[in-house]
Backbone as ProteinMPNN parsed JSONL, in Angstrom:
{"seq_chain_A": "XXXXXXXXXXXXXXXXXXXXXXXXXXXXXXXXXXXXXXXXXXXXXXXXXXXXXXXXXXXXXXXXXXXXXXXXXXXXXXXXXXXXXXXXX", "coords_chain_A": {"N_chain_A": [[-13.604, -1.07, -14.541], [-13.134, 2.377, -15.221], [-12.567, 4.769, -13.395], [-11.28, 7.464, -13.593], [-9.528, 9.666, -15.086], [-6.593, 11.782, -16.186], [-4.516, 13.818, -17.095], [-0.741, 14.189, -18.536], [1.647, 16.127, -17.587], [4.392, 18.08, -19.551], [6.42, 17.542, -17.976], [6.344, 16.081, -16.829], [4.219, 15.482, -14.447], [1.078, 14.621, -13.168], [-2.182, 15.104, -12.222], [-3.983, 14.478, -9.86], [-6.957, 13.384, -9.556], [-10.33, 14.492, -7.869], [-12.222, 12.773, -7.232], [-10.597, 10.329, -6.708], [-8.859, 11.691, -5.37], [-10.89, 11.862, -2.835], [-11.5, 8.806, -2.638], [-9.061, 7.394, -1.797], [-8.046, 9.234, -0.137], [-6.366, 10.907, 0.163], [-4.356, 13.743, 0.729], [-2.976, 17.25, 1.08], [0.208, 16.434, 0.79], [0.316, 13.974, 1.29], [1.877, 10.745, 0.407], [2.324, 8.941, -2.889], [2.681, 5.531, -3.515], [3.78, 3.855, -6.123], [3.203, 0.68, -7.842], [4.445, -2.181, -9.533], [3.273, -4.947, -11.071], [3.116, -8.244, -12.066], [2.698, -7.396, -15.03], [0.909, -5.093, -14.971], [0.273, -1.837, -13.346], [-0.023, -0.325, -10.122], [-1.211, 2.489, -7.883], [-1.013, 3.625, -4.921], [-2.18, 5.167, -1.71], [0.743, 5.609, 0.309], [1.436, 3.638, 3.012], [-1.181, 2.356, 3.722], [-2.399, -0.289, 3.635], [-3.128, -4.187, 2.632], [-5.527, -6.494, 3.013], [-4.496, -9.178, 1.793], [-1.691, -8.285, 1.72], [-1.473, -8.291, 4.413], [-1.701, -11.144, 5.07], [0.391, -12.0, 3.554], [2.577, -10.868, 4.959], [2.199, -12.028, 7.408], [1.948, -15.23, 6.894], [3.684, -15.759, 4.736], [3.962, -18.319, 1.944], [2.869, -20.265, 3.606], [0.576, -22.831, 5.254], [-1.811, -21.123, 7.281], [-1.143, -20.966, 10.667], [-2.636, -21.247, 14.266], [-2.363, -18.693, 16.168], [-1.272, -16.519, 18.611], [-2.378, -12.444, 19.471], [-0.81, -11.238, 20.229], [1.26, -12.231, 18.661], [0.232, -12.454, 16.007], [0.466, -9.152, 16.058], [3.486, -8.499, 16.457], [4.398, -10.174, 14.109], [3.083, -8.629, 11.69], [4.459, -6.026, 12.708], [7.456, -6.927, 12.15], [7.472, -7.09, 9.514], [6.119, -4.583, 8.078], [8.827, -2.944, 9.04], [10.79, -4.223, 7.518], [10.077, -3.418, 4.891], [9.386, -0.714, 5.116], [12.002, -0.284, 5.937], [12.527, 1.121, 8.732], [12.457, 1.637, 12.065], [9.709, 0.655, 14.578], [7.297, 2.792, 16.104]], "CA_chain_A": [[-14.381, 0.158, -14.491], [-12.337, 3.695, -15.463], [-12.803, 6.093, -12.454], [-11.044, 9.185, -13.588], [-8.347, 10.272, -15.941], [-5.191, 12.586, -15.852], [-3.645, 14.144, -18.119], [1.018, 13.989, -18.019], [2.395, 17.424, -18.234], [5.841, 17.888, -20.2], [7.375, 17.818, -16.869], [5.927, 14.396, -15.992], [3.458, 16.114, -13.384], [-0.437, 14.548, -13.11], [-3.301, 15.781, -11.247], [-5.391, 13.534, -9.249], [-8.891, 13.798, -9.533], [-11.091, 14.727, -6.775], [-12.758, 11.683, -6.98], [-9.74, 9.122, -6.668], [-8.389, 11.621, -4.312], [-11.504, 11.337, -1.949], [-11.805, 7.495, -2.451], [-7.862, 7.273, -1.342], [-8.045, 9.83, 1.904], [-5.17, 12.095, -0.082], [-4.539, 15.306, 1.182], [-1.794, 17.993, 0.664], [1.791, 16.11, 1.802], [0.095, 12.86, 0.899], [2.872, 10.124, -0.244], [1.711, 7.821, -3.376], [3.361, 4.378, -4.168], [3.971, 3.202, -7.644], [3.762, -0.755, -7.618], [4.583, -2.914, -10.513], [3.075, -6.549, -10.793], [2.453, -9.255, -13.267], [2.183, -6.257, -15.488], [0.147, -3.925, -14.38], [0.915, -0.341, -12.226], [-1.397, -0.207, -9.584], [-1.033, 3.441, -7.665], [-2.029, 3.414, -3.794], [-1.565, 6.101, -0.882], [1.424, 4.827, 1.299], [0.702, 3.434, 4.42], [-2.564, 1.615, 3.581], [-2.28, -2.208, 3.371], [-4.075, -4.477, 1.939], [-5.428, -7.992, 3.656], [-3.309, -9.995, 0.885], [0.036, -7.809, 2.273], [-0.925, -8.776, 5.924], [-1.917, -12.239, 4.985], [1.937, -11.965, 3.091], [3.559, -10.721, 6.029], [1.742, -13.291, 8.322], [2.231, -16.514, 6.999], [4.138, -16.009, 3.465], [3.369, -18.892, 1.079], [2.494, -21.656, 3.84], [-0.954, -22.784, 5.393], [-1.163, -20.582, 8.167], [-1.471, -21.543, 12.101], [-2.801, -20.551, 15.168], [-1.399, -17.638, 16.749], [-1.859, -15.293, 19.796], [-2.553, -11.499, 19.359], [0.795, -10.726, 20.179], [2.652, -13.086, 17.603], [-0.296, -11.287, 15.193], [1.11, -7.929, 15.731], [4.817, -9.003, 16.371], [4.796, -10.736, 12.611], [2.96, -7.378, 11.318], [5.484, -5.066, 12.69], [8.134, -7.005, 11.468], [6.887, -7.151, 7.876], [6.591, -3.153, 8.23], [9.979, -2.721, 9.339], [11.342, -5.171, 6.096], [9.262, -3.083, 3.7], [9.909, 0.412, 5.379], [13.788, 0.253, 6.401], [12.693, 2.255, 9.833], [11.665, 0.915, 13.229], [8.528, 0.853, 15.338], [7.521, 4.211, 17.021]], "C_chain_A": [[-13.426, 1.343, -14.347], [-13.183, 4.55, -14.472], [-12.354, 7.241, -12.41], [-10.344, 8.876, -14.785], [-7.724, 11.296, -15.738], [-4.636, 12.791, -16.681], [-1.609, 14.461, -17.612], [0.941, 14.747, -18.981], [3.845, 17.099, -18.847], [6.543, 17.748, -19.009], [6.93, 16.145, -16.423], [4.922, 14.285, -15.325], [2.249, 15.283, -14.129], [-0.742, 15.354, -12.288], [-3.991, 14.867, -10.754], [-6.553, 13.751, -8.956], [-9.263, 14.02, -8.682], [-11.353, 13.432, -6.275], [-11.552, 10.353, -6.702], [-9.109, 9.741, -5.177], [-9.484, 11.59, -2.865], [-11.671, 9.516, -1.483], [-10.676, 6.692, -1.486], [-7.754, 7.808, -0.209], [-6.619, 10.483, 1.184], [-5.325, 13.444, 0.083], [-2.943, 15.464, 0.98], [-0.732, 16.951, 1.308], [1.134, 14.414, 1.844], [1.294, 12.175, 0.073], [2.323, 9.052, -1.023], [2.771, 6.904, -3.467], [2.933, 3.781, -5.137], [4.335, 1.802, -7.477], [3.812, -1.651, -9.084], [4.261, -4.587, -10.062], [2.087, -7.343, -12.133], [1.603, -8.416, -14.883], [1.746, -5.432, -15.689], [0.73, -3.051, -13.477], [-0.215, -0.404, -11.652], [-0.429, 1.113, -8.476], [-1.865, 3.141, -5.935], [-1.22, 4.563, -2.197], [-0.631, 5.344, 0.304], [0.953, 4.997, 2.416], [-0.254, 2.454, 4.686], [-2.114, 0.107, 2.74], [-3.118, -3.352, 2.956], [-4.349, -5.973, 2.733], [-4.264, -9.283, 2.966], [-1.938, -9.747, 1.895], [-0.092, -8.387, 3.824], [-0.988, -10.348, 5.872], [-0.209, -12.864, 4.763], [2.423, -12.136, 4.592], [3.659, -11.698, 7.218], [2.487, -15.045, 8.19], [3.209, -17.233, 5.681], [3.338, -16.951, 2.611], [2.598, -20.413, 1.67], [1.433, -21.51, 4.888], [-0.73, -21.796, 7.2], [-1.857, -21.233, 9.564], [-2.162, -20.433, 13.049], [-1.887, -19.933, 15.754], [-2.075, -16.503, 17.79], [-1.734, -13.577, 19.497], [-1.142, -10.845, 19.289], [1.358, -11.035, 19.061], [1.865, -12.559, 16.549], [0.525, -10.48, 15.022], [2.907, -8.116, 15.634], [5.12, -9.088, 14.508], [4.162, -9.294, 11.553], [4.327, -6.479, 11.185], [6.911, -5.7, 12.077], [8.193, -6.65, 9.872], [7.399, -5.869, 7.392], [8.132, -2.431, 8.189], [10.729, -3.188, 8.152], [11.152, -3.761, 5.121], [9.794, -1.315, 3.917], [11.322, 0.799, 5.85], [13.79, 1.197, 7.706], [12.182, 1.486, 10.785], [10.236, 1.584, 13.865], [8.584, 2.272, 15.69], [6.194, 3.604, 18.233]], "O_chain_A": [[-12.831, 1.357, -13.269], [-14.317, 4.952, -14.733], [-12.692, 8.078, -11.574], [-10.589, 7.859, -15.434], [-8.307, 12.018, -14.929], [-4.08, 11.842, -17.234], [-1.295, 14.88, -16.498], [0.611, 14.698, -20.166], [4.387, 16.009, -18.663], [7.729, 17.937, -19.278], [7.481, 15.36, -15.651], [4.402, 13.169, -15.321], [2.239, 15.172, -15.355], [-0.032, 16.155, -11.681], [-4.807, 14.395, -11.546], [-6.983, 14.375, -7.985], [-8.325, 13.754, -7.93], [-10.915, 12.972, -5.221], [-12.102, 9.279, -6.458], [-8.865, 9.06, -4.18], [-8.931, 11.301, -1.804], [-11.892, 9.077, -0.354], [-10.944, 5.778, -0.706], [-7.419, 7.141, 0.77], [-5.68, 10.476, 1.98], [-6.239, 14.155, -0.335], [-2.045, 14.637, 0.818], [-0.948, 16.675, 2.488], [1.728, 13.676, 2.63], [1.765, 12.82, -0.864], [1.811, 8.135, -0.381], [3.893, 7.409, -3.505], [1.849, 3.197, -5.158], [5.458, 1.5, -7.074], [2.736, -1.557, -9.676], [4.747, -5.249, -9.145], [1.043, -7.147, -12.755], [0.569, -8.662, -15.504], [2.081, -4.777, -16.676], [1.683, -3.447, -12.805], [-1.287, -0.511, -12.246], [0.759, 0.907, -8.229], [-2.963, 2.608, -5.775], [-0.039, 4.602, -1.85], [-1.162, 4.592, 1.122], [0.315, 5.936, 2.891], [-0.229, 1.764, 5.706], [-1.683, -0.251, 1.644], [-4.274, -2.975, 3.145], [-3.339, -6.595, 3.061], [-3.487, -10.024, 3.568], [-1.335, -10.575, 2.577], [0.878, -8.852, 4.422], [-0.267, -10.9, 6.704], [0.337, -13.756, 5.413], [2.602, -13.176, 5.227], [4.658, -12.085, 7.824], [3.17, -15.731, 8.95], [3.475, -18.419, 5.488], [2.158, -16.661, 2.415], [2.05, -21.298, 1.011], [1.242, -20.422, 5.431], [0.217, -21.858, 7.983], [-2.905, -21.878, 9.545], [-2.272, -19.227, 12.829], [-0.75, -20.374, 15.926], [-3.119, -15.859, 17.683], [-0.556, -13.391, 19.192], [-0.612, -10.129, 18.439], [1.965, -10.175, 18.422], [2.632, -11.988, 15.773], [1.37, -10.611, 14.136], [3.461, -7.788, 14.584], [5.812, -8.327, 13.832], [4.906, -8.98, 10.624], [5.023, -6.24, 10.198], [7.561, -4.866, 11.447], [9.028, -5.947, 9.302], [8.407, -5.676, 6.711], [8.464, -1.535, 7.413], [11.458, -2.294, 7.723], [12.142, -3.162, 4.701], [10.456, -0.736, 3.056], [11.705, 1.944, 6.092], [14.741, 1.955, 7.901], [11.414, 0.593, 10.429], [9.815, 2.724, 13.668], [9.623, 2.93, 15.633], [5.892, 4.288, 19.211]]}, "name": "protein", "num_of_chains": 1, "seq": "XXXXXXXXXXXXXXXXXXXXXXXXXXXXXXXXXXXXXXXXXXXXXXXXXXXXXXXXXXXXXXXXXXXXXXXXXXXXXXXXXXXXXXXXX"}
């Protein structure tokens, strides 16, 4: 289903629609990420994660176990830290 369109100025520059940028939560000083996969570009406001990425960060490719709230967030913030090159605040 096509939810907007954008036209690419000679400079490279888009515009983001109203509508993609309400659905996203983008506002001025908003940072997007450009992701490449299995061919496709999928576009998504940094920051915002997806259950897959925590599922990733959690247990990678093997069945996953029980775990206490802590070792939850623990294996999170690591992930974060991998992916962003900066530590906790």
């Amino acid at each position: 289903m096509q939810l907007a369109q954008s036209k690419v100025t000679a400079q490279g520059q888009i515009s983001v629609p109203k509508e993609v940028r309400a659905k996203l939560g983008i506002v001025p000083g908003s940072v997007l990420e450009w992701n490449e996969e299995d061919g496709k570009i999928t576009v998504r406001r940094k920051g915002k994660y997806t259950f897959a990425d925590m599922r990733k960060a959690l247990f990678g490719g093997r069945k996953p176990k029980r775990q206490t709230l802590a070792q939850l967030k623990e294996g999170i913030g690591q992930y974060i830290d991998e992916q962003h090159a900066r530590g906790r605040y």
